[in-house]
C-alpha positions as CSV (number, residue, x, y, z in Angstrom):
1,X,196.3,156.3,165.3
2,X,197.2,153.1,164.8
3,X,195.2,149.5,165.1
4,X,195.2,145.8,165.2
5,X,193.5,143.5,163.3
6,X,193.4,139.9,162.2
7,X,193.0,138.3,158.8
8,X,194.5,134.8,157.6
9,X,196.4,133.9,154.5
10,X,196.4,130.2,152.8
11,X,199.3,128.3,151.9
12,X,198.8,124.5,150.9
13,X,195.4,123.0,152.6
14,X,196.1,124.9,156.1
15,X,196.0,128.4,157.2
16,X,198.1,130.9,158.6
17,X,196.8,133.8,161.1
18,X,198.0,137.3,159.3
19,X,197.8,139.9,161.6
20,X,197.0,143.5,159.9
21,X,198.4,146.6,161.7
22,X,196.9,149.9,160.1
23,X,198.5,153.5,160.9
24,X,197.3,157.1,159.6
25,X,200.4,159.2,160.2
26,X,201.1,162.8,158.6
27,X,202.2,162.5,155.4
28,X,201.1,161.2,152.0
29,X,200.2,158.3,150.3
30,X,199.5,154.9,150.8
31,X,201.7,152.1,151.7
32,X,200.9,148.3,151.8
33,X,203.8,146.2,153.6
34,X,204.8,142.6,154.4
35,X,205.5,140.6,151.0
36,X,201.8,141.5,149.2
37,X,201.1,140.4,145.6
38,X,199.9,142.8,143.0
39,X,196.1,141.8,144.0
40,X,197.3,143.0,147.5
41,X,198.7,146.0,146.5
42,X,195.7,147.0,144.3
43,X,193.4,146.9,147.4
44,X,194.1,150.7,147.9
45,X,192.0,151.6,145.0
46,X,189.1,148.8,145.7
47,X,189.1,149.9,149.4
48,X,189.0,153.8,148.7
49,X,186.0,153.5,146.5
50,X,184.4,151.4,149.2
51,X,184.9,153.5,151.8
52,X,183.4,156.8,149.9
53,X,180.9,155.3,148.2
54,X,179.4,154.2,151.5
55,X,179.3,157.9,152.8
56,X,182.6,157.2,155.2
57,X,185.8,159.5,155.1
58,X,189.2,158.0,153.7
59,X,191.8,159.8,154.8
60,X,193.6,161.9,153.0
61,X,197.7,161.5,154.5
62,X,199.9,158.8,154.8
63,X,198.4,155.3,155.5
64,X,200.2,152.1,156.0
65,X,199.2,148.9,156.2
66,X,201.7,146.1,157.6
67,X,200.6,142.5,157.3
68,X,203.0,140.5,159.4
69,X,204.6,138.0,159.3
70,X,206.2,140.2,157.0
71,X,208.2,137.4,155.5
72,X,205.5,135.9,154.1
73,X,204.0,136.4,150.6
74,X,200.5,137.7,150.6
75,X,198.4,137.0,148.0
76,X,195.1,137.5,146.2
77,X,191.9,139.6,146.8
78,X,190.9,138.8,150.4
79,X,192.6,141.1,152.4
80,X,190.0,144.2,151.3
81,X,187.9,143.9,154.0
82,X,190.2,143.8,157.2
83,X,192.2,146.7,155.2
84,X,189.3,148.8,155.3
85,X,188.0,148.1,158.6
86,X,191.7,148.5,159.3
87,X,191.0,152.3,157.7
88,X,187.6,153.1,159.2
89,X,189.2,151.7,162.7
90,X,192.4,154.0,162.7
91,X,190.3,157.3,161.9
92,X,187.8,156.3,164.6
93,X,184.4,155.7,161.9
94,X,184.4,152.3,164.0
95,X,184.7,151.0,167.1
96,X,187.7,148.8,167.2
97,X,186.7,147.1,171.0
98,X,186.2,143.9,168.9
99,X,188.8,144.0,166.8
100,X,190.9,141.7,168.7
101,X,188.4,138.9,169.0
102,X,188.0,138.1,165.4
103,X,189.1,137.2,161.7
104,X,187.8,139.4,159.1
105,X,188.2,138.1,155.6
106,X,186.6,138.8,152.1
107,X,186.9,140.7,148.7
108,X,185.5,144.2,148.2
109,X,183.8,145.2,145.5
110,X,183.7,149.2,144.4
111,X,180.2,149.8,145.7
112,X,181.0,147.9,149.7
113,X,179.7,144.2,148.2
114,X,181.6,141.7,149.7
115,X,182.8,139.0,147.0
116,X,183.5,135.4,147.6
117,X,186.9,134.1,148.7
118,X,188.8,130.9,148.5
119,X,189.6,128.9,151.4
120,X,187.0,129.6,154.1
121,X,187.1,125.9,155.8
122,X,190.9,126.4,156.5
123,X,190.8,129.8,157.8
124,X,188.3,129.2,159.8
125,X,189.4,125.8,161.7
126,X,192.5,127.6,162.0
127,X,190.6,130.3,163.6
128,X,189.0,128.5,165.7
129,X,192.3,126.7,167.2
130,X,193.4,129.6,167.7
131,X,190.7,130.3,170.0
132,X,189.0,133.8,168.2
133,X,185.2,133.9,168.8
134,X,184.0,135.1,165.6
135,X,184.5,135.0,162.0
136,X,183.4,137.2,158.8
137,X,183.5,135.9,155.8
138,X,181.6,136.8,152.4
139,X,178.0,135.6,152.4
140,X,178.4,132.9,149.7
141,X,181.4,131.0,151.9
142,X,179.3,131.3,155.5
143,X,178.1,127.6,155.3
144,X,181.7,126.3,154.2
145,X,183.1,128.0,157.4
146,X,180.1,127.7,159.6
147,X,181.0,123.3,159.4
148,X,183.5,124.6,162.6
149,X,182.1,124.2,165.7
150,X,182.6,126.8,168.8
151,X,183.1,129.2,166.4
152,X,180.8,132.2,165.6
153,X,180.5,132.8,161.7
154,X,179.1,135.6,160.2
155,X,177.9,135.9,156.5
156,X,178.2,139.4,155.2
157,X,177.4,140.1,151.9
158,X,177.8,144.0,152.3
159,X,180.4,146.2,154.0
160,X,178.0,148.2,155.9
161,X,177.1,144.9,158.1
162,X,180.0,144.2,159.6
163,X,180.7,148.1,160.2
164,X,176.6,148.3,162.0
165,X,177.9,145.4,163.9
166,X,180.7,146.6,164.9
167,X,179.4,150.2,165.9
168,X,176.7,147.9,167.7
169,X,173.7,149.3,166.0
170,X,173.4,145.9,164.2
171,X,173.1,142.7,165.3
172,X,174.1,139.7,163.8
173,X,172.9,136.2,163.5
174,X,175.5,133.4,163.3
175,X,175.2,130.8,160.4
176,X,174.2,127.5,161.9
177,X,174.8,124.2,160.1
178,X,174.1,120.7,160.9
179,X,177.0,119.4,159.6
180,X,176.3,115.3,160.5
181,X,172.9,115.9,158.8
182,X,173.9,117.2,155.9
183,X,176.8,115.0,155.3
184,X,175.1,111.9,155.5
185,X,171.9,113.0,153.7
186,X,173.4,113.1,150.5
187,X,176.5,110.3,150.9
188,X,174.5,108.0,148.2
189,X,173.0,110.0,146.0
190,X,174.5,109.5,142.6
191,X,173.8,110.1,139.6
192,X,175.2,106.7,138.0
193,X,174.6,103.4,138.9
194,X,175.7,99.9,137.6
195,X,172.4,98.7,137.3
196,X,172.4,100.7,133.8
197,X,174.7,99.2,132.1
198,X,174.1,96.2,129.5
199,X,176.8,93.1,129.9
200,X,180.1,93.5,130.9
201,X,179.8,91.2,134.1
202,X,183.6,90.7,133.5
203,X,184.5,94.6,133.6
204,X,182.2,95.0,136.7
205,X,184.1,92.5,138.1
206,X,187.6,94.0,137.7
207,X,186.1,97.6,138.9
208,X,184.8,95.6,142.0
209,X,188.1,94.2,143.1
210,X,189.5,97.7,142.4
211,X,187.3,99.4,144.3
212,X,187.3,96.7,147.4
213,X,191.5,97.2,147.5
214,X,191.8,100.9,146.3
215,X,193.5,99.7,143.3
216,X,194.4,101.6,140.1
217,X,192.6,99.9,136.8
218,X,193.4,101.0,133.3
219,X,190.6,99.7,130.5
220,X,191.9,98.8,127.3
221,X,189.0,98.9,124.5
222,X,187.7,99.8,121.3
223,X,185.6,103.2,120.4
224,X,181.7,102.9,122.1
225,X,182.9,99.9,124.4
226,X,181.9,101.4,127.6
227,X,185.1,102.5,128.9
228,X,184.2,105.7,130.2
229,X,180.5,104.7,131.1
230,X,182.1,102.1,133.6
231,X,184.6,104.4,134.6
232,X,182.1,107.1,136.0
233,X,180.2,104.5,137.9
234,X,182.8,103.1,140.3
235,X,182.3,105.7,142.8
236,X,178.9,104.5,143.6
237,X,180.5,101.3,144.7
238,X,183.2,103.1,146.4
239,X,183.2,103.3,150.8
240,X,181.4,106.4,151.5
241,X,183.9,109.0,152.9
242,X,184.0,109.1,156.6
243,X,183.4,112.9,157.9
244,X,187.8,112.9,158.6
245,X,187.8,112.2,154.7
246,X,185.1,114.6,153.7
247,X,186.8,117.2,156.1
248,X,190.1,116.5,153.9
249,X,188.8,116.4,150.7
250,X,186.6,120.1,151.2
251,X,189.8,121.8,152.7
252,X,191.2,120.8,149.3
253,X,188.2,121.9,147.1
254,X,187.9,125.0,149.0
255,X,191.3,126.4,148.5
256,X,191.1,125.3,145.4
257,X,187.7,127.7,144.6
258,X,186.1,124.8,143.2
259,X,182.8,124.6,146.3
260,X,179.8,125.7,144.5
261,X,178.0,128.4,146.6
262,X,176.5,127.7,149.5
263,X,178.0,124.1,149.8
264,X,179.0,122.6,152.6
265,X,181.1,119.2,153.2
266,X,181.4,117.4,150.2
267,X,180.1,114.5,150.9
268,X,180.9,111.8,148.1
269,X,183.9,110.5,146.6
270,X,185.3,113.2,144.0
271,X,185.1,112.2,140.6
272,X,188.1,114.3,138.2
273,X,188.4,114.0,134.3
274,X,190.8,116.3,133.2
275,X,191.1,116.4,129.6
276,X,194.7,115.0,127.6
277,X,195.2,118.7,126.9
278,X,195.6,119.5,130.3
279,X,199.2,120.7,131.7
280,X,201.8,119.1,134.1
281,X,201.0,122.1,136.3
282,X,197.4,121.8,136.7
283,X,197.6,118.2,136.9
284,X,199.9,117.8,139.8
285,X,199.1,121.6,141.3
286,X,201.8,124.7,141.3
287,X,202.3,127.7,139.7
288,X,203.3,131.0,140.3
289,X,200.7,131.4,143.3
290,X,200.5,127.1,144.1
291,X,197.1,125.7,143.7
292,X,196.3,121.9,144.1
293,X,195.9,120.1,140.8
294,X,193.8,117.2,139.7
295,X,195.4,114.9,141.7
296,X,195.1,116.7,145.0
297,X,191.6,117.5,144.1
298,X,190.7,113.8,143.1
299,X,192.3,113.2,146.9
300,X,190.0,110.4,148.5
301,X,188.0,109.8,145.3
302,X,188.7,108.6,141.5
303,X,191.1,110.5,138.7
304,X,190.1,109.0,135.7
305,X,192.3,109.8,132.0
306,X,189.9,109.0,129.5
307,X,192.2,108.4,126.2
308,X,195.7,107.9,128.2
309,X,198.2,108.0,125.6
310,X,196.7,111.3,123.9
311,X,198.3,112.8,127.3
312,X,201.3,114.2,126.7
313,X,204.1,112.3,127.9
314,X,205.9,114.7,130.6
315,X,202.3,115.2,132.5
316,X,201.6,111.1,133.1
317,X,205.4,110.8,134.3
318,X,205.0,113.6,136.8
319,X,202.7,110.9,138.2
320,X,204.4,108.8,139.3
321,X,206.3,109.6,142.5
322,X,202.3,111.1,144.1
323,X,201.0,107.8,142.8
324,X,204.0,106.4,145.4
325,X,203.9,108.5,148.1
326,X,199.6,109.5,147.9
327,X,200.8,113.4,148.4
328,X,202.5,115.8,145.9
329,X,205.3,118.6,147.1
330,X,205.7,122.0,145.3
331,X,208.9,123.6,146.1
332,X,210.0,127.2,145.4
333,X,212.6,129.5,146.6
334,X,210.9,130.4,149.5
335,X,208.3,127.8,150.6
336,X,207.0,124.3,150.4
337,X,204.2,123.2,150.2
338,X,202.7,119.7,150.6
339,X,198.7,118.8,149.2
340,X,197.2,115.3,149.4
341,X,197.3,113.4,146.8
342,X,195.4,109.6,147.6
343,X,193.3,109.2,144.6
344,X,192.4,106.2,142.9
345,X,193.5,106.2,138.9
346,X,191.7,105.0,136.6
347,X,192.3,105.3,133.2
348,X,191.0,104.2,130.0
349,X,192.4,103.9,126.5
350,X,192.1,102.4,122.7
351,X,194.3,99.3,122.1
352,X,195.9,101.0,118.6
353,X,195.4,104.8,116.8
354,X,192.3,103.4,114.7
355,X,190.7,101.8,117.6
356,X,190.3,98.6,116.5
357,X,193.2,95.9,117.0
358,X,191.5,92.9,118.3
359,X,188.4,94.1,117.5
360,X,185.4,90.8,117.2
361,X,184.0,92.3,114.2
362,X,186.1,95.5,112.4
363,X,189.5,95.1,111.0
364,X,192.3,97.0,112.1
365,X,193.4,99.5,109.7
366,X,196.9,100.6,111.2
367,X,200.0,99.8,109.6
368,X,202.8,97.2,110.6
369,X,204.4,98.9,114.2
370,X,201.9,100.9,114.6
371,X,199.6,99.5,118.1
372,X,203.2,99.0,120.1
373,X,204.2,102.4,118.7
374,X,201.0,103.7,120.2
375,X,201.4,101.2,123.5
376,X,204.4,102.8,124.0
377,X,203.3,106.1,124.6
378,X,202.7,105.1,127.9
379,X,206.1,104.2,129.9
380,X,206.7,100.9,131.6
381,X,207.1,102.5,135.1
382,X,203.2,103.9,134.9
383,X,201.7,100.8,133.8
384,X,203.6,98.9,136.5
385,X,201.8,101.1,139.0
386,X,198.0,100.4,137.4
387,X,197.6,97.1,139.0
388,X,194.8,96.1,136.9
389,X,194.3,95.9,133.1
390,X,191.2,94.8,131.7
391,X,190.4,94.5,128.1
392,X,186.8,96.1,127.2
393,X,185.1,94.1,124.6
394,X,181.8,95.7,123.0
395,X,178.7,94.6,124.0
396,X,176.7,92.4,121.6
397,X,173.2,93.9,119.8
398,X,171.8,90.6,121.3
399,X,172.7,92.2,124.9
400,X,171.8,95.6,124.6
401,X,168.3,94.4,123.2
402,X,167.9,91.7,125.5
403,X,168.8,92.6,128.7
404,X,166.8,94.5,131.2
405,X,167.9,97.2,133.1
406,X,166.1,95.6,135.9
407,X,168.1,92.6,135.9
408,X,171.6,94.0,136.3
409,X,173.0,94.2,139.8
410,X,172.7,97.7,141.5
411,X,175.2,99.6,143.0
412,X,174.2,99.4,145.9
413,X,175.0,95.5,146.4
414,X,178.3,95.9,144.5
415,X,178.7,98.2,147.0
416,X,177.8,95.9,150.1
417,X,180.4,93.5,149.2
418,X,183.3,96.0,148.7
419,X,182.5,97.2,152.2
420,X,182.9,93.5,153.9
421,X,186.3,93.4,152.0
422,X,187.0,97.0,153.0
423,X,186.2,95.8,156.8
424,X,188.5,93.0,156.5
425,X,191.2,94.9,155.2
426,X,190.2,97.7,158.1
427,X,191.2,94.9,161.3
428,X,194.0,93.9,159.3
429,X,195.8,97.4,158.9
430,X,194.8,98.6,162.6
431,X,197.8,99.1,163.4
432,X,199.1,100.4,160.2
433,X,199.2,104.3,160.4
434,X,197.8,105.8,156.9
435,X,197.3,102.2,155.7
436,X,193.5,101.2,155.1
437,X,193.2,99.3,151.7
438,X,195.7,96.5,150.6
439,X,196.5,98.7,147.7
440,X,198.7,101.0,150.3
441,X,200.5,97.8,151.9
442,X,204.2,98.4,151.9
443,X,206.6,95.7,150.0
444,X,207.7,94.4,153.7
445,X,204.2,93.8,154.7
446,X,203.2,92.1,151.7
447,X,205.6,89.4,152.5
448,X,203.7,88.8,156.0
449,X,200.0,89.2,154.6
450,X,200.5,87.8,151.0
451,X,201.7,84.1,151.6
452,X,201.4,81.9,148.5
453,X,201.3,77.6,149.0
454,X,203.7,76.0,147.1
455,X,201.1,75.9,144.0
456,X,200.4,79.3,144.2
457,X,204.5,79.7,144.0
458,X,205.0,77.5,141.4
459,X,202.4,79.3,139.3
460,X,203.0,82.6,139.8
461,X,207.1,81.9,139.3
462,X,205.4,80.7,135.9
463,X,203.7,83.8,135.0
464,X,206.2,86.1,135.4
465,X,208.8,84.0,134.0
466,X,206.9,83.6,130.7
467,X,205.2,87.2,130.7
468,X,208.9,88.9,132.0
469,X,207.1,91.0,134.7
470,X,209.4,93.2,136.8
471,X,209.0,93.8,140.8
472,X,206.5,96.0,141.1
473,X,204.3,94.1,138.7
474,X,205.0,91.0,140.9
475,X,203.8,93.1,144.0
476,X,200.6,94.3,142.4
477,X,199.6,90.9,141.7
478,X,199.7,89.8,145.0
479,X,198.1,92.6,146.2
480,X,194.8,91.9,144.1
481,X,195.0,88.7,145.1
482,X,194.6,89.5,148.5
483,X,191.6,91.5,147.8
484,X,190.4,88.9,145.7
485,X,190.4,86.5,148.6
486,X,189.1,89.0,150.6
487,X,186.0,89.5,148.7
488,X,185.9,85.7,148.8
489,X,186.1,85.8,152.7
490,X,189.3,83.4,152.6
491,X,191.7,84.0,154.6
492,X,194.2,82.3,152.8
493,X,194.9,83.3,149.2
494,X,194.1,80.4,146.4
495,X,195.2,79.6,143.4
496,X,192.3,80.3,142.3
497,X,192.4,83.9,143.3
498,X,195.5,84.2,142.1
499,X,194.8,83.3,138.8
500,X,192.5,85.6,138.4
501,X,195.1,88.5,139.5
502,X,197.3,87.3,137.0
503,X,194.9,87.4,134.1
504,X,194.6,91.4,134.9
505,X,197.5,92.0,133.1
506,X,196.9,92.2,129.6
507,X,199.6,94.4,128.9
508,X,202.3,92.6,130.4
509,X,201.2,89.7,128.0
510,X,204.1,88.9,125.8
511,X,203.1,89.6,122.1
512,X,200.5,91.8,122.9
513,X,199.8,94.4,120.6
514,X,202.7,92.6,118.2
């Protein structure tokens, strides 16, 4: 007897519909078609065990198991479940009426436990558009995929439920999530805040007019500056996600298997630090089976590279083109696949190997060459796309003792300002698709939005004349500018905005690090 079932497969952040056929003919053995993986193929074994240790009867001739499209790899551990209701359906243990009405997804264990599985959020919105009225997944994914409405989910955490259900001498109760309330319950609770840190008015500053134009900021400074301090507070000062971006940016995490259990929406900006040991691969996503990387899953939030030029060269320059375009493509033989990639960098570095050059107090121990040796681990095409650098002094006993925590500015003010800039920046790109900061402006839209008066010409033909920026440098300084002004509620850019663009880029600076 044969029947139809339907299960769904992953590939990128979306979901494809697989539809399992399971026959029990006369023969022997069993036979798993349609492109499956190892972890596919291995399901016999997980799904036998089930199925007998549970008191039900596995049969004993041929069984084959076609998931189509059959030209599509399958892969991973998630197909157990509809392979053994597939089993118990075909020999008539369960009643297959409802078969047809749902998607049946999770990992078996040997006993009938139902393990977790990646990817719940984009099998079940693709579920739902494809208009099936229920859903079982594994217990600790039911609030991921219960965040789609008109959609019945179903938690299971052991194989007997569904089968009960099924049989209808069980009943069910869907999982029900607020998703609104949830969302924006949590939106601004962080852990960091501005208000703890000592000084550095200038480097809040810079991280302000980043955040206000979504631009990318490198921090050059010595050991114990604050580099990496500052760098994990600027997502408190960051525009909450909207629910589209939150959406987005759990798709991502949940294919990904990164959603702790029982989350739901992740509701503030992500915050990634791989460290300078990481690969190419896992920064940018791929691999045999492709998985999002860093990038993708620092998509609508902050990537920061704490100690840049201890990266190995190859993984920054793989960069450079999803820095571009805000979305990374993996290509194989057989498939591409695309993952967002619209992240903020931010990275932070010394200014020589000891740590020191330029240092107030300590003397720099490295020898002649050494600091532009060490610059120049870093290629000229990556720092043209930071569009801020800001020197990181340390901050003065007299400071740290001094100063109140009290006294600094919160986050939540910094943050008040960056979203009146945002705003601005939101009516001016209305009509820009996929363009909502003045960081994403294109080079012919610059040259409507950023126009300079004849002494902001004349002084920025200086700058790059005497500092022998290139293009793109020139179209990153008008682009903080702009925010600049923006968080100054001009509408016209000054020279005194510009100025200040211009002084954020220390490493352009001729002689520096000579």
């Amino acid at each position: 007897m044969m029947v139809k079932l339907f299960a769904s497969a992953v590939y990128g952040v979306e979901a494809i519909t697989i539809t399992t056929e399971v026959d029990v003919l006369d023969g022997l053995k069993f036979f798993v078609v349609g492109l499956p993986d190892n972890a596919v193929k291995e399901s016999q074994h997980r799904v036998e065990s089930a199925i007998k240790n549970n008191h039900y009867r596995f049969p004993r001739i041929k069984v084959v198991v076609n998931l189509s499209p059959a030209d599509i790899r399958k892969s991973g551990s998630a197909f157990d479940l509809p392979i053994a209701i597939g089993i118990l359906a075909a020999t008539e243990q369960v009643n297959k009426d409802k078969l047809d009405k749902c998607v049946i997804m999770g990992e078996l264990s040997l006993d009938g436990t139902i393990l977790p599985i990646k990817g719940a959020l984009p099998i079940a919105i693709q579920a739902r558009k494809e208009g099936f009225e229920a859903l079982f997944v594994p217990k600790q994914n039911e609030r991921e995929a219960g965040l789609v409405n008109n959609l019945n989910v179903y938690g299971i955490s052991h194989i007997n439920e569904i089968i009960d259900f099924l049989n209808g001498t069980q009943q069910l109760e869907p999982v029900k999530v607020d998703t609104r309330d949830e969302f924006f319950h949590s939106q601004y609770d962080f852990e960091h805040d501005f208000c703890d840190v000592k000084g550095q008015a200038n480097i809040k500053r810079a991280l302000e007019i980043s955040a206000a134009g979504g631009h990318n900021v490198i921090l050059i400074g010595p050991p114990g500056a604050g580099k990496t301090m500052l760098a994990k507070r600027l997502p408190s000062i960051l525009p909450p996600l909207s629910l589209q971006e939150a959406l987005e940016t759990t798709k991502i995490h949940s294919v990904a298997g990164k959603l702790a259990e029982g989350a739901t929406l992740v509701s503030k900006r992500p915050f990634r630090s791989p460290h300078h040991t990481v690969s190419d691969v896992a920064l940018v996503g791929g691999g045999g089976n492709p998985q999002p990387g860093e990038i993708s899953l620092a998509h609508n939030g902050v990537l920061f590279l704490d100690e840049l030029p201890e990266f190995k060269r190859i993984v920054l320059e793989v960069m450079r083109q999803p820095m571009e375009e805000r979305r990374v493509t993996i290509s194989r033989a057989k498939m591409s696949i695309d993952y967002p990639a619209n992240f903020m960098l931010v990275a932070s570095m010394n200014p020589c190997p000891c740590g020191y050059f330029n240092h107030p107090e300590k003397t720099c121990s490295c020898p002649p060459g050494a600091v532009q040796k060490y610059l120049n681990k870093i290629s000229g095409p990556l720092l043209d796309r930071i569009d801020l650098h800001v020197e990181v002094t340390p901050v003065s006993f007299t400071d740290l003792s001094n100063i109140q925590t009290s006294t600094q500015e919160k986050s939540e003010s910094i943050r008040e300002r960056v979203l009146k800039a945002r705003a601005i920046q939101g009516e001016r790109y209305k009509e820009q698709e996929g363009v909502y900061a003045n960081a994403q402006i294109s080079s012919k839209q610059l040259q409507e939005i950023c126009i300079l008066n004849t002494a902001g010409q004349n002084l920025l033909k200086n700058a790059m004349e005497r500092l022998n920026l290139s293009a793109r440098a020139y179209d990153r300084i008008l682009k903080v500018s702009r925010t600049i002004a923006d968080l100054a509620d001009s509408p016209d850019i000054k020279i005194e905005h510009l100025a200040e663009a211009i002084q954020y880029r220390s490493l352009d600076r001729e002689n520096w690090g000579s």
